[in-house]
C-alpha positions in Angstrom: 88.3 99.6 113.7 90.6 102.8 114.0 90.2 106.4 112.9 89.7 109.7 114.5 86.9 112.6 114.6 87.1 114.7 111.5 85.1 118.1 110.5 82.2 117.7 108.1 83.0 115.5 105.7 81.4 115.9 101.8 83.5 113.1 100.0 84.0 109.6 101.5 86.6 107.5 99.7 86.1 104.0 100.2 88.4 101.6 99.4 88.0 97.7 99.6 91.5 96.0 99.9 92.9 92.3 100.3 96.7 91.2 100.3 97.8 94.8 99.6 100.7 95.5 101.5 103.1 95.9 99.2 101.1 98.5 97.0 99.1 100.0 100.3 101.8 102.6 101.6 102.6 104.1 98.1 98.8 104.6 97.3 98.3 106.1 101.0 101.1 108.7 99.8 99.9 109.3 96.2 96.0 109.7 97.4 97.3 112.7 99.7 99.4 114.1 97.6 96.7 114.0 95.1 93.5 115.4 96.8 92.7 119.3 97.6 92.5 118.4 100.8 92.1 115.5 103.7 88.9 114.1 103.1 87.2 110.9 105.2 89.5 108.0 104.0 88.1 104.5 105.0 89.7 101.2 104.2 87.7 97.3 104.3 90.4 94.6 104.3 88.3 91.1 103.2 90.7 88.8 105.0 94.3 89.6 104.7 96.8 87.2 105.5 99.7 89.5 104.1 100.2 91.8 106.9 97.5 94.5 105.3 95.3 95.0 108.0 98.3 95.1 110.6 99.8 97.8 108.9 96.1 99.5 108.4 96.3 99.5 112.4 99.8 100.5 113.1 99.0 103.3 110.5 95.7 104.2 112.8 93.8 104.7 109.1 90.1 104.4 109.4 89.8 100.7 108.7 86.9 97.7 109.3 87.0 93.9 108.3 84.2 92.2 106.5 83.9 89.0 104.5 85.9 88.9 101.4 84.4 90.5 98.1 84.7 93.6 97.1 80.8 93.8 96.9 80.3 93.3 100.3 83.8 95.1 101.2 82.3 98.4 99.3 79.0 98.3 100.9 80.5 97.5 104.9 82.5 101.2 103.9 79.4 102.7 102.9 77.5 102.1 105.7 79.8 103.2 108.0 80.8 106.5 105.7 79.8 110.1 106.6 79.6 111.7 103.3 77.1 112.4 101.1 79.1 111.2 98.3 80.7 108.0 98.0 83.9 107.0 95.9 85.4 104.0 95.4 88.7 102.8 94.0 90.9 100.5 93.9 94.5 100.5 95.6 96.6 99.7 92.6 95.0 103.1 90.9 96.8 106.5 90.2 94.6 109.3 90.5 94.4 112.5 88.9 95.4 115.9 90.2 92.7 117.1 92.8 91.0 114.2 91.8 88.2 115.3 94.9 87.9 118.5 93.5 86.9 117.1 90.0 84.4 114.9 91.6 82.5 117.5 93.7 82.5 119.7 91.2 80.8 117.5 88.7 78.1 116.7 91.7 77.8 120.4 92.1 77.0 120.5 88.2 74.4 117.8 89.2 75.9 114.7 88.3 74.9 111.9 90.7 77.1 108.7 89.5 80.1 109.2 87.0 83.6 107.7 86.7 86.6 108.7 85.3 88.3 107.9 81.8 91.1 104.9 82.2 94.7 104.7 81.0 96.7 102.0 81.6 100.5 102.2 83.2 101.7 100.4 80.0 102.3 102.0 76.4 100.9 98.6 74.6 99.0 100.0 71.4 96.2 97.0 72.6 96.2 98.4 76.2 96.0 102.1 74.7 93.0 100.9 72.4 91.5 99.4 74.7 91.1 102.5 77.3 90.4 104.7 74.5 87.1 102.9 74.5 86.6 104.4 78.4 85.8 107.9 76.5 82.4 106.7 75.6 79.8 106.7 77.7 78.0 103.1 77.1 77.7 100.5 79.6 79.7 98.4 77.8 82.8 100.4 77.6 82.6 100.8 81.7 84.6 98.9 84.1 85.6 98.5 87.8 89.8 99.9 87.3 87.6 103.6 86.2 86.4 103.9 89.5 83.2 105.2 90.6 81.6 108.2 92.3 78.2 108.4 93.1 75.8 110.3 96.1 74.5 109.0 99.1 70.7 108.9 98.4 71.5 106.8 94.7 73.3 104.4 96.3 70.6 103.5 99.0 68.3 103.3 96.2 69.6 101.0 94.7 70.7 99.1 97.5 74.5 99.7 96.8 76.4 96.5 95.4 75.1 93.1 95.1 76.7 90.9 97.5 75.6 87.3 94.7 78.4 89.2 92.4 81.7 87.7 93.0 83.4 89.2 89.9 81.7 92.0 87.7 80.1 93.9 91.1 81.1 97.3 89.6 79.2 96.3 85.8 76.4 95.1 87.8 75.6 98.1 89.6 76.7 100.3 87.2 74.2 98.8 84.6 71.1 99.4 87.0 72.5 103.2 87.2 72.7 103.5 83.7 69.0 101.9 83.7 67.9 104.3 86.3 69.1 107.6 85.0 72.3 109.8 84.1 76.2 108.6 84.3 78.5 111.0 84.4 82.2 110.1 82.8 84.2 112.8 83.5 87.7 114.0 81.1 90.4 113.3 83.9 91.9 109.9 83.5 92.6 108.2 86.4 96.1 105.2 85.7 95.6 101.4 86.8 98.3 99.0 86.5 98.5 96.5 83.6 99.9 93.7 85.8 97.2 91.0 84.9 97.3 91.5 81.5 101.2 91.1 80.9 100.1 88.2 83.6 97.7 86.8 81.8 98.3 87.8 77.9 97.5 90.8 76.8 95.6 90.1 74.2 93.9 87.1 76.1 92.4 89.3 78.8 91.1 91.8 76.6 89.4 88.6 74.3 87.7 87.3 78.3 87.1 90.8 79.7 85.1 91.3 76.3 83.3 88.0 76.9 82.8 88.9 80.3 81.1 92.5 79.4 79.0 91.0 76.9 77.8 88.2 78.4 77.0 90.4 81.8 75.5 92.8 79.4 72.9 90.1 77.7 71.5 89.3 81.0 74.4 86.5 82.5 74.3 85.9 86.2 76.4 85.9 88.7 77.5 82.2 89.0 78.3 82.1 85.2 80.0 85.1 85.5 82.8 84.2 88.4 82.7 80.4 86.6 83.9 81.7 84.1 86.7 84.4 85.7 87.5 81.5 87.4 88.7 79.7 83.9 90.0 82.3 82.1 92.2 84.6 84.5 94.9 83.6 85.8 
């Protein structure tokens, strides 16, 4: 573990990573030019091999190692985080302009859990249908590439992330907030890559992604639910 003292610290962005290196440095330079200001920054590699955590510590970022899933990732950066709200994203994200700013001042407003609208990096009319749906604010139009904010106390209730969820870890905790009270998704849109899905087939994904939602959504469990990401996604 690296990292240095900081002053108080409000927002904690935490951000599970594994095999990044080649998109690590560029998202490091986009998050700071895209916050307000510095906020507490902490990485979790799951098990690089590619040179990621190397570069983490030659780059003295605040950084621990856990077992690999980003359920278990997101929860080791909790526990070590110092703010009293949590946000987590994913490295291949673009963020929106003072994207902190937006996020602590819907927790001012009294939001307590919220995400951001999604756009993909691709002009595909399926792609741009698809994030259009991110607008809404039903379970089933939520997803892991929106990222997620949410305060201190709400996540200890609910115990943060559930380590059995190997895929669909976001959806799952996500569907006990909606359960348990208010989501807040706010206007700004925040870009993830469309890699998989030119990977995979556009259309394809959408079709398992869909399957995926609706299946978690009727009740599936975990083991069905990363059996079958296992069969569909490339």
């Amino acid at each position: 573990m690296t990292g240095a003292s900081t002053n108080k610290i409000n927002l904690s962005i935490i951000v599970p990573v594994l095999n990044e290196r080649h998109y690590i440095n560029s998202f490091v330079a986009h998050l700071e030019a895209q916050w307000q200001e510095p906020r507490e920054l902490i990485f979790v590699d799951g098990g690089s091999t590619d040179g990621t955590w190397e570069w983490l510590q030659k780059q003295q970022l605040t950084s621990y190692r856990s077992p690999q899933g980003r359920a278990v990732q997101s929860n080791t950066g909790a526990h070590h985080a110092n703010g009293n709200l949590y946000y987590f994203v994913h490295v291949d994200s673009t963020l929106p302009y003072h994207f902190d700013h937006a996020l602590l001042q819907a927790h001012y407003n009294g939001a307590t859990a919220g995400c951001f609208q999604l756009e993909f990096d691709s002009k595909h009319w399926l792609l741009q249908w698809a994030a259009a749906g991110s607008r809404w604010n039903h379970l089933l139009c939520r997803g892991g590439d929106q990222s997620l904010f949410i305060t201190k106390k709400r996540f200890e209730t609910l115990k943060g992330f559930n380590h059995h969820y190997k895929v669909c870890e976001d959806l799952e905790l996500i569907k006990r907030l909606y359960q348990q009270g208010s989501f807040k998704v706010l206007p700004q849109k925040i870009r993830t890559s469309s890699r998989r899905f030119h990977q995979n087939g556009i259309l394809r994904l959408l079709i398992h992604f869909g399957v995926l939602h609706l299946t978690h959504w009727c009740g599936a469990g975990p083991q069905f639910l990363y059996r079958y990401y296992r069969w569909a996604v490339r």
